[in-house]
PAKEVEX-355667 format. One record per residue: residue in three letters; residue number from 1; x, y, z of N, C-alpha, C in turn. Coordinates in nm, 2 decimals, padded with zeros to 4 digits, m for minus. Atoms other than C-alpha are relative to their C-alpha. Layout:
N
SITE type seq   n.px   n.py   n.pz  ca.px  ca.py  ca.pz   c.px   c.py   c.pz
SITE  ala NUM      X      Y      Z      X      Y      Z      X      Y      Z
...
// end
This chain:
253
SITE type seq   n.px   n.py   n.pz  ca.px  ca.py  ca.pz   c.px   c.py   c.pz
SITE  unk   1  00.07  00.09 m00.09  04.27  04.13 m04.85 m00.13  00.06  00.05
SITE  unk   2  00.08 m00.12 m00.03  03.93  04.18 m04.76 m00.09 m00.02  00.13
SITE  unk   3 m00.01  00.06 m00.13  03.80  04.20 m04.44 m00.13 m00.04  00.03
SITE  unk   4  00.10  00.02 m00.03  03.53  04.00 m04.28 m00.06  00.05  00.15
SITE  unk   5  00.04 m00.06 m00.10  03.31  04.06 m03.98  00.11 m00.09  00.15
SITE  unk   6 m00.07  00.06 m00.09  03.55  03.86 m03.82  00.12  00.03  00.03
SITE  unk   7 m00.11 m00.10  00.02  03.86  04.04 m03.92 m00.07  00.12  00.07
SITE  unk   8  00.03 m00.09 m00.08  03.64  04.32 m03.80 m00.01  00.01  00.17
SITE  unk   9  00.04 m00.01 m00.18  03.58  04.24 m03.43  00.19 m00.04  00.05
SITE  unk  10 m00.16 m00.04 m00.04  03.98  04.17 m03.40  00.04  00.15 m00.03
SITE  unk  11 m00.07 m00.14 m00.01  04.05  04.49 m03.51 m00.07  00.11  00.11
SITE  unk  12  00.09 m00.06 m00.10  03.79  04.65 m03.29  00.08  00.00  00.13
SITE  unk  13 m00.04  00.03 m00.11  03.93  04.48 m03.02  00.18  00.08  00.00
SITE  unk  14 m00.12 m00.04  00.01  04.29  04.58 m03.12  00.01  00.14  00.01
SITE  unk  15 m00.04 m00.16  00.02  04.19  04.95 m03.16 m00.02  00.01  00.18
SITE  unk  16  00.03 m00.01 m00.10  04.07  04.88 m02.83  00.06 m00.05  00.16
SITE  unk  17 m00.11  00.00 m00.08  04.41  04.84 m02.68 m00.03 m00.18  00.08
SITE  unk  18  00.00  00.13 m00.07  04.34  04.42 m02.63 m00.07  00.03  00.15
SITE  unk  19  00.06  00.01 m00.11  04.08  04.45 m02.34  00.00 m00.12  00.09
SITE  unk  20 m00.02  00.17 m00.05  04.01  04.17 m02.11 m00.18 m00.05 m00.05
SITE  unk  21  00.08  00.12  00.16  03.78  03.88 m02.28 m00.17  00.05  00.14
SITE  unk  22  00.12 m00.02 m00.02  03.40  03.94 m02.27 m00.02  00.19  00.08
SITE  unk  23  00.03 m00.10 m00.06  03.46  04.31 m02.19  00.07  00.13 m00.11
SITE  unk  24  00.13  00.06  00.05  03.32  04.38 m02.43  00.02 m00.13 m00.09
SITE  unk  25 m00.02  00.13  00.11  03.23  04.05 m02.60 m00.03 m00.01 m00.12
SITE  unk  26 m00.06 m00.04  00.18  03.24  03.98 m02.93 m00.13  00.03 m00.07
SITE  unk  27  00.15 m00.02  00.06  02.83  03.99 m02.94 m00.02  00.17 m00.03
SITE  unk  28  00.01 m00.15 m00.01  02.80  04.33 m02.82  00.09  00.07 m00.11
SITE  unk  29 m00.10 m00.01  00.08  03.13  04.37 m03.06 m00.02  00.07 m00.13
SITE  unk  30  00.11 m00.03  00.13  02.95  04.29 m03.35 m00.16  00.05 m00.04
SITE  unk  31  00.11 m00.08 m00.03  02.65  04.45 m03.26  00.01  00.15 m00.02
SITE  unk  32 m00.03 m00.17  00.09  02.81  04.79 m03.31  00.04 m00.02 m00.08
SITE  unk  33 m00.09 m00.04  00.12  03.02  04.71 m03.57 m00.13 m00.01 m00.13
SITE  unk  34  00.14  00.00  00.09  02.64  04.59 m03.80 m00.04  00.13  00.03
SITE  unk  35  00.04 m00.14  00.05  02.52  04.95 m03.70  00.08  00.07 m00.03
SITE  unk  36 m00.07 m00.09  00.06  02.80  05.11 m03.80  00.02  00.02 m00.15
SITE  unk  37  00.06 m00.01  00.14  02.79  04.93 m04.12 m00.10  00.03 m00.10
SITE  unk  38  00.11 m00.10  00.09  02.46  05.02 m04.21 m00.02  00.10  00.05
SITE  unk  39  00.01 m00.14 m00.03  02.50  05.36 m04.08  00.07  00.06 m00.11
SITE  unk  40 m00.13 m00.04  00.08  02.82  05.36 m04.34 m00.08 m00.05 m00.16
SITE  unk  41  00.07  00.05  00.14  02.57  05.17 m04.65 m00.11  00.10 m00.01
SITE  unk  42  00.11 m00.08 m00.01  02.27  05.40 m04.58  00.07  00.17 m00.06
SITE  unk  43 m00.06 m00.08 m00.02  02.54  05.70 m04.56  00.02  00.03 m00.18
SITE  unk  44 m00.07  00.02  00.14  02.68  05.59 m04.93 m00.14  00.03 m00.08
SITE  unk  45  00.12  00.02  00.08  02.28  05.53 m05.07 m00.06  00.17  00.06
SITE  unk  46  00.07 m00.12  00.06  02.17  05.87 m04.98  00.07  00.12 m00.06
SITE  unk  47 m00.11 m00.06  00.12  02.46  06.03 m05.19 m00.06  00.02 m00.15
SITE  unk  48  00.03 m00.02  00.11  02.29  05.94 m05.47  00.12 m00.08 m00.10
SITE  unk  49 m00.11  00.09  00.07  02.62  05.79 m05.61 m00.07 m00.21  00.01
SITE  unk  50  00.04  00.15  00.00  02.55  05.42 m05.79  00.06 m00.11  00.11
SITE  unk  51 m00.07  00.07 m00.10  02.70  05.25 m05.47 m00.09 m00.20  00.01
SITE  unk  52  00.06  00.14 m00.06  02.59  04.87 m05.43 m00.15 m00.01 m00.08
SITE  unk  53  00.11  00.00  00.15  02.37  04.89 m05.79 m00.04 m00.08  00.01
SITE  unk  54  00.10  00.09  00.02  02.10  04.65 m05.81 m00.11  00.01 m00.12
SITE  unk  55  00.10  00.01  00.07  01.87  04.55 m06.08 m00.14 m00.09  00.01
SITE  unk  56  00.07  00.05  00.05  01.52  04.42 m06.11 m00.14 m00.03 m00.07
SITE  unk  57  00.09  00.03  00.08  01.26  04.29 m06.32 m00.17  00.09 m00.03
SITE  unk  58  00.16 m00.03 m00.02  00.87  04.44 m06.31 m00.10 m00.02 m00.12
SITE  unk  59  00.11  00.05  00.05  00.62  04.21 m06.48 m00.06  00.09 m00.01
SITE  unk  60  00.14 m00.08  00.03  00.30  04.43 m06.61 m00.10 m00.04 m00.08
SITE  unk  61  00.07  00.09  00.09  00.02  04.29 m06.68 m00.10  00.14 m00.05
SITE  unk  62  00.13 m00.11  00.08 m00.31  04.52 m06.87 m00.10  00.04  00.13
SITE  unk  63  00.11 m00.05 m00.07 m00.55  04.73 m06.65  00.06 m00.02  00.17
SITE  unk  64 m00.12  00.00 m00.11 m00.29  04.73 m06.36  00.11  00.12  00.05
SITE  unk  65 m00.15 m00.15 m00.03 m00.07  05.06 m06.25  00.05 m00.03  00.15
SITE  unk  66 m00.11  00.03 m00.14  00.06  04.96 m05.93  00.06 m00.17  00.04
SITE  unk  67 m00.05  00.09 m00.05  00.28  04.71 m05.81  00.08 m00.01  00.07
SITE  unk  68 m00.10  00.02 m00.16  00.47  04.56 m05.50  00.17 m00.01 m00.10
SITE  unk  69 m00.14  00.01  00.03  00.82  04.61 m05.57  00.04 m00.16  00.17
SITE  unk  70 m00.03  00.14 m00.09  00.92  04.23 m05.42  00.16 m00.03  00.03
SITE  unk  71 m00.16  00.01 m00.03  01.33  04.27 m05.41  00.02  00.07  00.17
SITE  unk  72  00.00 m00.01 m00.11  01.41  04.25 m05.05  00.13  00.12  00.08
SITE  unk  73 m00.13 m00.16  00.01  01.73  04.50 m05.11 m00.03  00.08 m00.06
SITE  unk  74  00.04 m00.12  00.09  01.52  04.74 m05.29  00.03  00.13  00.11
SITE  unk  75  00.00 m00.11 m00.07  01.65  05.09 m05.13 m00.07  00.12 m00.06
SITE  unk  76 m00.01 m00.14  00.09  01.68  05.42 m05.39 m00.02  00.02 m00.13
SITE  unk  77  00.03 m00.01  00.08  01.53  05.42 m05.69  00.06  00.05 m00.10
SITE  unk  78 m00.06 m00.10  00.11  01.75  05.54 m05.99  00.01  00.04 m00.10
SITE  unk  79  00.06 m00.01  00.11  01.61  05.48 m06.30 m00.08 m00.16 m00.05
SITE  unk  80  00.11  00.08  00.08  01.34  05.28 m06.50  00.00  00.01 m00.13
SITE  unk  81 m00.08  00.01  00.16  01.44  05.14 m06.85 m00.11 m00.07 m00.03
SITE  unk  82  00.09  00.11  00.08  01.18  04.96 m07.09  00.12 m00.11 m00.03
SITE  unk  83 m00.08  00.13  00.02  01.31  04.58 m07.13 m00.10 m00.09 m00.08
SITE  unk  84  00.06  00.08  00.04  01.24  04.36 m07.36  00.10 m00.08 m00.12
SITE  unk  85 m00.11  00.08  00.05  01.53  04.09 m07.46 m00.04 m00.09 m00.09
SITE  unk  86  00.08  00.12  00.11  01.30  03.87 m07.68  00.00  00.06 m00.12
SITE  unk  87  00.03 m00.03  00.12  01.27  04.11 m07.94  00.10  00.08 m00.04
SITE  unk  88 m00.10 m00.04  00.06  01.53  04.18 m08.20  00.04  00.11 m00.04
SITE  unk  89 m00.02 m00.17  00.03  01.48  04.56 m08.26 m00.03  00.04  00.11
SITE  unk  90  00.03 m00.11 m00.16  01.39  04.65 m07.90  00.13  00.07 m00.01
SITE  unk  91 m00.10 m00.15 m00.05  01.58  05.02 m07.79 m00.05  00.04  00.09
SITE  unk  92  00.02 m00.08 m00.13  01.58  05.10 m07.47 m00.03  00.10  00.03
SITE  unk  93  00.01 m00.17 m00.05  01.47  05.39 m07.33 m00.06  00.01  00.15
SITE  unk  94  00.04 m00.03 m00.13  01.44  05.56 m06.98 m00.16  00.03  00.02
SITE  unk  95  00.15 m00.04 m00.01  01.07  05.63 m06.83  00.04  00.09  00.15
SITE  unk  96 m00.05 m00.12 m00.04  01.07  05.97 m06.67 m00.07 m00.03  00.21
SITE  unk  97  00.03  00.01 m00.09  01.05  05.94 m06.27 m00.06  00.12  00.07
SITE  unk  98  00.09 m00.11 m00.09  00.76  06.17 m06.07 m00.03 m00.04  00.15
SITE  unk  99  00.08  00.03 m00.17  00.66  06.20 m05.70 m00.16 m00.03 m00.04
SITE  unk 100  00.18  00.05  00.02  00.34  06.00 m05.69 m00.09  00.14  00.02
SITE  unk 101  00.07 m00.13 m00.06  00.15  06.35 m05.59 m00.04  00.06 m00.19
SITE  unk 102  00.03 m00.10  00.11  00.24  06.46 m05.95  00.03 m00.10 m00.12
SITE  unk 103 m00.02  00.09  00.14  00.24  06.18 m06.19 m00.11  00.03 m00.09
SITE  unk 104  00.17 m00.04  00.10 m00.13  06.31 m06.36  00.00  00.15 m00.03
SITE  unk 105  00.01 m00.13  00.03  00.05  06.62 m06.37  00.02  00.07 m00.09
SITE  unk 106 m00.02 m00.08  00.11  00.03  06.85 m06.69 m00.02 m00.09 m00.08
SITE  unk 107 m00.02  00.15  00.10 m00.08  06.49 m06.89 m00.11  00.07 m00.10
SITE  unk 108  00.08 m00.06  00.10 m00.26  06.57 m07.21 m00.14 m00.12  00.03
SITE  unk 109  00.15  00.05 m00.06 m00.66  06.49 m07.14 m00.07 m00.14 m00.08
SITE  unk 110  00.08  00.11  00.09 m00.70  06.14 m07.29 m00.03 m00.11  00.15
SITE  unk 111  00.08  00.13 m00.07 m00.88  05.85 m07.11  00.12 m00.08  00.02
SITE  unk 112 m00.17  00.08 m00.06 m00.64  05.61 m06.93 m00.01 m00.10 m00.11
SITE  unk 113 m00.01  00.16  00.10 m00.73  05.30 m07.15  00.05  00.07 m00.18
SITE  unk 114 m00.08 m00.07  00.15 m00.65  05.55 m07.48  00.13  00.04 m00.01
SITE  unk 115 m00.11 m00.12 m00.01 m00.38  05.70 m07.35  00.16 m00.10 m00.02
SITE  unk 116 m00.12  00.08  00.04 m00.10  05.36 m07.38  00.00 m00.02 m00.17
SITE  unk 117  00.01  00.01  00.17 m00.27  05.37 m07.80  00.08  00.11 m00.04
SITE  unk 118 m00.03 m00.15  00.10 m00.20  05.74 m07.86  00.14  00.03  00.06
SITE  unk 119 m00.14 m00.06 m00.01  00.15  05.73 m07.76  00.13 m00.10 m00.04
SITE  unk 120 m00.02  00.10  00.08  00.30  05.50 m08.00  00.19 m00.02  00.03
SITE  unk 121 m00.11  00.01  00.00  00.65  05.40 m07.85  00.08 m00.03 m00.10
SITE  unk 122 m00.09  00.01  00.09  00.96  05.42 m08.02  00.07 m00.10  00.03
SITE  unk 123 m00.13  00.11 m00.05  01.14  05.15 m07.86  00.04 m00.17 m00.06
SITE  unk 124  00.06  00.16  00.11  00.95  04.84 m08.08 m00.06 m00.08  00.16
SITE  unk 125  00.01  00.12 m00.11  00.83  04.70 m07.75 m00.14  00.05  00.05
SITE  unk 126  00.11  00.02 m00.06  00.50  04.64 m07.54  00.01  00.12  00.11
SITE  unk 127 m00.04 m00.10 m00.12  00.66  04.92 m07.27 m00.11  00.12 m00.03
SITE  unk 128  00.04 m00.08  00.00  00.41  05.19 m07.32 m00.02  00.13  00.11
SITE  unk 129  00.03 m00.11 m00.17  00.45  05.39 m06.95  00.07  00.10 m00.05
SITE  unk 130 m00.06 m00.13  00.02  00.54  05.77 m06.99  00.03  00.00  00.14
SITE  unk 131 m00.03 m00.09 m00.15  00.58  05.83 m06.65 m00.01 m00.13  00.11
SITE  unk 132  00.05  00.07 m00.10  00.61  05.60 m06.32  00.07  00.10  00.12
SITE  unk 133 m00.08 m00.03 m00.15  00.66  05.67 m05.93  00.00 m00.07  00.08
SITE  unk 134 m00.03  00.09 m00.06  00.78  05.52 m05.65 m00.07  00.04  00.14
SITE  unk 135  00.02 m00.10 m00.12  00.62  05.57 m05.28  00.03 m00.17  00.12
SITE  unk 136  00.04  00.15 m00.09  00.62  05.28 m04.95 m00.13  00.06  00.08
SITE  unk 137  00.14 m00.01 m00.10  00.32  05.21 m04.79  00.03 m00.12  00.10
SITE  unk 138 m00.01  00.09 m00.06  00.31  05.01 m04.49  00.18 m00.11 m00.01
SITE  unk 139 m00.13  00.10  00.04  00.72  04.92 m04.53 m00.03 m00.08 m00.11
SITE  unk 140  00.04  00.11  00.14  00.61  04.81 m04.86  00.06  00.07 m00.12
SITE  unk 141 m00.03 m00.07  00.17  00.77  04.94 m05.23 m00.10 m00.03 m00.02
SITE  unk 142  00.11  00.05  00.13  00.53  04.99 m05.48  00.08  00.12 m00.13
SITE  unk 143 m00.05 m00.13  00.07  00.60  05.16 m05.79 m00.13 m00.01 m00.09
SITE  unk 144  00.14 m00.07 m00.01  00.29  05.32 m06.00  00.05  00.05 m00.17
SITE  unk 145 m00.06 m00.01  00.14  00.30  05.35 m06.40 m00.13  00.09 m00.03
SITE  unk 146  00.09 m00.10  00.07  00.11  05.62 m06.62  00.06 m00.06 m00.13
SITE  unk 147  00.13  00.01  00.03 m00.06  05.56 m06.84 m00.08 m00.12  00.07
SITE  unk 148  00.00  00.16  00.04 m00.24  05.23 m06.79  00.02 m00.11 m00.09
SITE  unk 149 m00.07  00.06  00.12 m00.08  05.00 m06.93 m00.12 m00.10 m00.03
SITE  unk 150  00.11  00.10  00.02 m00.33  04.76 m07.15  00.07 m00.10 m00.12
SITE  unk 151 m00.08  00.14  00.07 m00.04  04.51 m07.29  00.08 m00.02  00.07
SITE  unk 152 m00.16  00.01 m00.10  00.22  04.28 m07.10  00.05  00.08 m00.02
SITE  unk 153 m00.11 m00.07  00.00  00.51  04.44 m07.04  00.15 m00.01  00.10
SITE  unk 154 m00.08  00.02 m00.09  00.83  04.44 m06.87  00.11  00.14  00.01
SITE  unk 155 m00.10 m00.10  00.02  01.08  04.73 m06.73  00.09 m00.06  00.12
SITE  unk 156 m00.08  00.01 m00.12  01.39  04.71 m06.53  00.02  00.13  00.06
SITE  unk 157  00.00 m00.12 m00.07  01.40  04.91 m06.25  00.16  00.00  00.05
SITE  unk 158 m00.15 m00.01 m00.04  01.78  05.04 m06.14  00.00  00.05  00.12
SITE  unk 159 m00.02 m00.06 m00.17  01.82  05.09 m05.77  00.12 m00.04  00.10
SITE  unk 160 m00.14  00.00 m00.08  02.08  05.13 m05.49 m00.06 m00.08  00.13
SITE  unk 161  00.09  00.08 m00.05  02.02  04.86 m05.27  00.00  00.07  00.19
SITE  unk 162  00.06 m00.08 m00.15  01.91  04.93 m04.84  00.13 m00.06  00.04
SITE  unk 163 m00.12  00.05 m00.08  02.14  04.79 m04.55 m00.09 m00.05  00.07
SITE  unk 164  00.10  00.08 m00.05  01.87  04.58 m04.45  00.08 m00.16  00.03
SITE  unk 165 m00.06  00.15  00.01  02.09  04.23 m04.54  00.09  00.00  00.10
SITE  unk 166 m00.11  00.06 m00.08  02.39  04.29 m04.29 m00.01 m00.08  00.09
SITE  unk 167  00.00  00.06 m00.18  02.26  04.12 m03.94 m00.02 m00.15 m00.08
SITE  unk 168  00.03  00.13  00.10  02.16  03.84 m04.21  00.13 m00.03 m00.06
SITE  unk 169 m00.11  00.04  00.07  02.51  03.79 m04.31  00.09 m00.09  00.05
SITE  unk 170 m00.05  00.08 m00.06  02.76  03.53 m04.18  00.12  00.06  00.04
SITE  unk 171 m00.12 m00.10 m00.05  03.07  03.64 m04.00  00.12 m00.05 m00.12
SITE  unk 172 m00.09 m00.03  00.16  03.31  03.53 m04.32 m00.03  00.09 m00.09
SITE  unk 173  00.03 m00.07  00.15  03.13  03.81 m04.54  00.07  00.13  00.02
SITE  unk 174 m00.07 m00.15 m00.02  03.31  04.13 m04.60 m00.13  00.09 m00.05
SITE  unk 175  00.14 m00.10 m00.02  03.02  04.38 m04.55  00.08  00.16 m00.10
SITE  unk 176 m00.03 m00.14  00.02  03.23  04.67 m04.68  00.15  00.00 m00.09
SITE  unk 177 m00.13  00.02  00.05  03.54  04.76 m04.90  00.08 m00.01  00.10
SITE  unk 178 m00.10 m00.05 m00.11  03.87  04.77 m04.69  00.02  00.14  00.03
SITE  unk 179 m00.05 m00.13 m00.04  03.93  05.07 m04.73 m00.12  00.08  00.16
SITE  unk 180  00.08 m00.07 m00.10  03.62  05.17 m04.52 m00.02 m00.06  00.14
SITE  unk 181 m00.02  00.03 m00.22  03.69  04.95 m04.19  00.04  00.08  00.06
SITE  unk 182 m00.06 m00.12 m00.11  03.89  05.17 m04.05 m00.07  00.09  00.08
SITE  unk 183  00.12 m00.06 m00.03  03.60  05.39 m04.04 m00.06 m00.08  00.10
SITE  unk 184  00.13  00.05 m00.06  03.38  05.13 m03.91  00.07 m00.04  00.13
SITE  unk 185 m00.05  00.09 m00.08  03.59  04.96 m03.70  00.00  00.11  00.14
SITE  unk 186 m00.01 m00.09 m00.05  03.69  05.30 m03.52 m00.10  00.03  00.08
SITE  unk 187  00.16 m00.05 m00.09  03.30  05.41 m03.46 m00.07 m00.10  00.10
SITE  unk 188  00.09  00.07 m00.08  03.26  05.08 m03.31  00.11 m00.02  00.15
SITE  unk 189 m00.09  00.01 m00.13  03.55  05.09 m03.07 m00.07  00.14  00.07
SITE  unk 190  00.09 m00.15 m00.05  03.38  05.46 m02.96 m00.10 m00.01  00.07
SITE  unk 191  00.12  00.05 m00.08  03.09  05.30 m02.91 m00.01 m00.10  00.08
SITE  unk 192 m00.03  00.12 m00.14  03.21  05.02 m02.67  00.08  00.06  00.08
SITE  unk 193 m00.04 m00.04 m00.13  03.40  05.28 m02.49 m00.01 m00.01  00.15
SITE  unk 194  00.05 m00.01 m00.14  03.21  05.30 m02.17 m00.02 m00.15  00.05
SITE  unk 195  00.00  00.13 m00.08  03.19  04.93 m02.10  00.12 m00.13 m00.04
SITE  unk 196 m00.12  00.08  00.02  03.52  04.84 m02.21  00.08 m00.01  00.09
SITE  unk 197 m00.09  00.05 m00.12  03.76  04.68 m01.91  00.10 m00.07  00.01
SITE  unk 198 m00.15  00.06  00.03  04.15  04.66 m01.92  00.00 m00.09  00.08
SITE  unk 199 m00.05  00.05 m00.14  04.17  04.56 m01.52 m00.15 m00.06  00.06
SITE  unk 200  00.12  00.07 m00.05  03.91  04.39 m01.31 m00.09  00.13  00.11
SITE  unk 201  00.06 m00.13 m00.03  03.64  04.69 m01.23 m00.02 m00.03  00.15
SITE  unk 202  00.10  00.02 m00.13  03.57  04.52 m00.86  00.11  00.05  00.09
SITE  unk 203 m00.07 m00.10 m00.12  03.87  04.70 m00.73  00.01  00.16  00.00
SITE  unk 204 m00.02 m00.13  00.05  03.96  05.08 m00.74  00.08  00.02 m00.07
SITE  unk 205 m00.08 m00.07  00.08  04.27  05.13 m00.83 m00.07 m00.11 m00.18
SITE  unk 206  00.01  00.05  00.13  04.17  04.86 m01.15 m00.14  00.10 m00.04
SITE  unk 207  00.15 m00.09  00.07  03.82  05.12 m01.20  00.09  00.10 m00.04
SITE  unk 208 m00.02 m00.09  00.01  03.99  05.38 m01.17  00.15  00.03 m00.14
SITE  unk 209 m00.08  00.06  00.10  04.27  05.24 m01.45 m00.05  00.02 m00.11
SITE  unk 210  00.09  00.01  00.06  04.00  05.15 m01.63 m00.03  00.17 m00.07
SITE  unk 211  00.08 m00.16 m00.02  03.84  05.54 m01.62  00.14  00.05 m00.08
SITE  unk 212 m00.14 m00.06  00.07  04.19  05.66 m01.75  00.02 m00.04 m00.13
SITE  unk 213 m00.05  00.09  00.12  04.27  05.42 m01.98 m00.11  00.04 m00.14
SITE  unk 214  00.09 m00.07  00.14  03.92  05.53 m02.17 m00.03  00.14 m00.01
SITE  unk 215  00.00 m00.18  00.07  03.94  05.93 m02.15  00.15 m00.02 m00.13
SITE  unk 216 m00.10 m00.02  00.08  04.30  05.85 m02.30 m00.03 m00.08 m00.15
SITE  unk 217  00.02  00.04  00.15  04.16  05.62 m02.62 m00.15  00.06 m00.03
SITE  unk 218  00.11 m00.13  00.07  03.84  05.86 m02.66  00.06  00.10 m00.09
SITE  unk 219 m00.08 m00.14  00.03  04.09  06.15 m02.73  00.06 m00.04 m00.13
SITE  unk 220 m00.06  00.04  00.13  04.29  05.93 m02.99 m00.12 m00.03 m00.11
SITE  unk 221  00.10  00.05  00.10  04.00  05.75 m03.13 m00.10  00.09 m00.09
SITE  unk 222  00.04 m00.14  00.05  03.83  06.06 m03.19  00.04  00.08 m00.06
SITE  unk 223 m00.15 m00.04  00.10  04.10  06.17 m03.37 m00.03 m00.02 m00.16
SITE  unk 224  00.03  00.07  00.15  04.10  05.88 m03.61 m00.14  00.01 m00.06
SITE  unk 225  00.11 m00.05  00.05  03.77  05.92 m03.63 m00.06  00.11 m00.11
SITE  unk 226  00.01 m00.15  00.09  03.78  06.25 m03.77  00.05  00.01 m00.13
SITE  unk 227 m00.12 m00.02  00.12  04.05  06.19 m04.01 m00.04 m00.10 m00.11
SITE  unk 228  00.11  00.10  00.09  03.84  05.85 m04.17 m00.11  00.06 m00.05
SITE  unk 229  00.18 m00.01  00.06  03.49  06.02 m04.16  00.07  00.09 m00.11
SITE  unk 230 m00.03 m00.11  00.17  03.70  06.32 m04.43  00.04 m00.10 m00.07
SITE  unk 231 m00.02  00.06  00.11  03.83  06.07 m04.64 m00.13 m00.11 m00.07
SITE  unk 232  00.13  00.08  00.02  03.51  05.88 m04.64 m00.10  00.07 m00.08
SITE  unk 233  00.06 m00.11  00.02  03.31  06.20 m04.70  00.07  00.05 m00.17
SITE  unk 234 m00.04 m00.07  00.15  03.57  06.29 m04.97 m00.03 m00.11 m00.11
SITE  unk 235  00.03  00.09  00.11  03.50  05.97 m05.18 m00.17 m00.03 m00.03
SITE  unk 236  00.11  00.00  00.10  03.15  05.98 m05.21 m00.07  00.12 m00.01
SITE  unk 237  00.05 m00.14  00.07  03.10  06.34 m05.30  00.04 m00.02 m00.19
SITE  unk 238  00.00  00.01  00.15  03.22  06.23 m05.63 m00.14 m00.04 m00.11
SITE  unk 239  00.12 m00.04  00.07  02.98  06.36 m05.89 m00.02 m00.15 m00.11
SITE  unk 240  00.02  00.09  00.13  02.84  06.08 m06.13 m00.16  00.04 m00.07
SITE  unk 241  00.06 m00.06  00.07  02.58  06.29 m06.30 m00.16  00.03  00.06
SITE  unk 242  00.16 m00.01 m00.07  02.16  06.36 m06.18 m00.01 m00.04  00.09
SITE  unk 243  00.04  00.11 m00.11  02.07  06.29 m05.87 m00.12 m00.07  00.01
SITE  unk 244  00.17  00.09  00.02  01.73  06.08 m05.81 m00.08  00.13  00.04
SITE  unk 245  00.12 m00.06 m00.03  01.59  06.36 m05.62 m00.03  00.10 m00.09
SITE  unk 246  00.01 m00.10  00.10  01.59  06.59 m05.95 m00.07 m00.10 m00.10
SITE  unk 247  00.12  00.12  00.07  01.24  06.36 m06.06  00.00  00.05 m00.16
SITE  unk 248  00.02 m00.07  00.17  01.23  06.54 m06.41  00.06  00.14 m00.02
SITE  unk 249 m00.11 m00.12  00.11  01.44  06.78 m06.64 m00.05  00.02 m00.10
SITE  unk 250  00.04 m00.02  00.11  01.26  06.92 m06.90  00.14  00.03 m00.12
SITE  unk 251 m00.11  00.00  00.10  01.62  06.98 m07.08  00.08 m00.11 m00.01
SITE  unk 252 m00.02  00.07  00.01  01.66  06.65 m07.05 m00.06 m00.16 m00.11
SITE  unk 253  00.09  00.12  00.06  01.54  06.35 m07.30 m00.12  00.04 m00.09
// end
């Protein structure tokens, strides 16, 4: 079963020993529980593991090396493949990723407009880039091709997408596998601790109820806490080969 943000704010509420209504409400609710999710999507995307893979497109036209990366879930950049599905001998091949700083780095001394002739791809396709990189400017993607390219072209770029979309989501969407509510659910009851209210806070003995009631689900919750973030931690350490920030491997390709 999988859970939505709506199944999320009941469980919240339930780790949260059934409070009384509006305390906390279900805004504030879901308000931690979206940063906890993208605290837990962002968590996964700088692992480097293909978590929430995305693909897309990048037109290239001639006499052009930069372009706005326009995918609104573009996060982590993972690799850049020549594409070209029209033609019946195209062969893919990777285009080697550099930090913009050093994409002109070590390049053999030809002229940019000579330099997509004199390097006569093997792939059968219009793709001529040896090298691209990615940088943001202004909360903007761009990614940035070497040589200049001076023929259409198209490459797909492979990236792990941001956690930009959750607050944009509808409360039916399951933001997360099941397995990882627990997690989330947990950090958001933590985080509604201090203004969460069994009894009615305008007497003493019910504050003072209250006061008890949340040193005693800190202590637990913090617990579970602990025991979710290792199993969480232990599933995305799993190795799935280079990471992005290892931009080039000369013993590679």
């Amino acid at each position: 079963m999988a859970f939505s943000f709506d199944d999320m704010i009941e469980k919240t509420r339930l780790l949260l020993g059934s409070p009384r209504a509006n305390a906390p409400d279900d805004q504030a609710t879901l308000n931690a529980l979206c940063s906890h999710v993208r605290t837990l999507l962002r968590h996964r995307r700088a692992t480097g593991n293909p978590w929430n893979l995305n693909d897309l497109i990048v037109q290239v036209i001639p006499n052009t090396d930069t372009f706005i990366i326009n995918a609104a879930d573009f996060g982590q950049p993972l690799a850049v493949i020549t594409y070209d599905p029209s033609n019946p001998v195209w062969v893919p091949r990777y285009v080697k990723i550099f930090e913009p700083q050093n994409l002109v780095l070590d390049i053999p001394a030809l002229p940019n407009q000579w330099a997509s002739y004199a390097y006569i791809p093997f792939d059968a396709s219009n793709c001529t880039a040896q090298r691209v990189a990615f940088y943001w400017r202004d909360n903007v993607a761009y990614i940035q091709f070497w040589p200049l390219p001076q023929l259409v072209a198209q490459y797909k770029v492979r990236y792990l997408q941001n956690a930009n979309n959750v607050n944009a989501q509808s409360l039916a969407t399951s933001p997360l596998p099941e397995e990882d509510t627990d997690l989330v659910c947990t950090r958001a009851a933590i985080t509604l601790l201090s203004t969460t209210d069994w009894m009615s806070p305008e007497t003493e003995s019910g504050r003072s109820y209250n006061a008890e009631k949340r040193k005693d689900l800190g202590m637990t919750l913090a617990n579970d806490e602990r025991l979710f973030s290792e199993m969480f931690n232990a599933a995305v350490r799993i190795t799935t080969g280079p990471r992005t920030y290892q931009r080039w491997n000369p013993t590679v390709g």
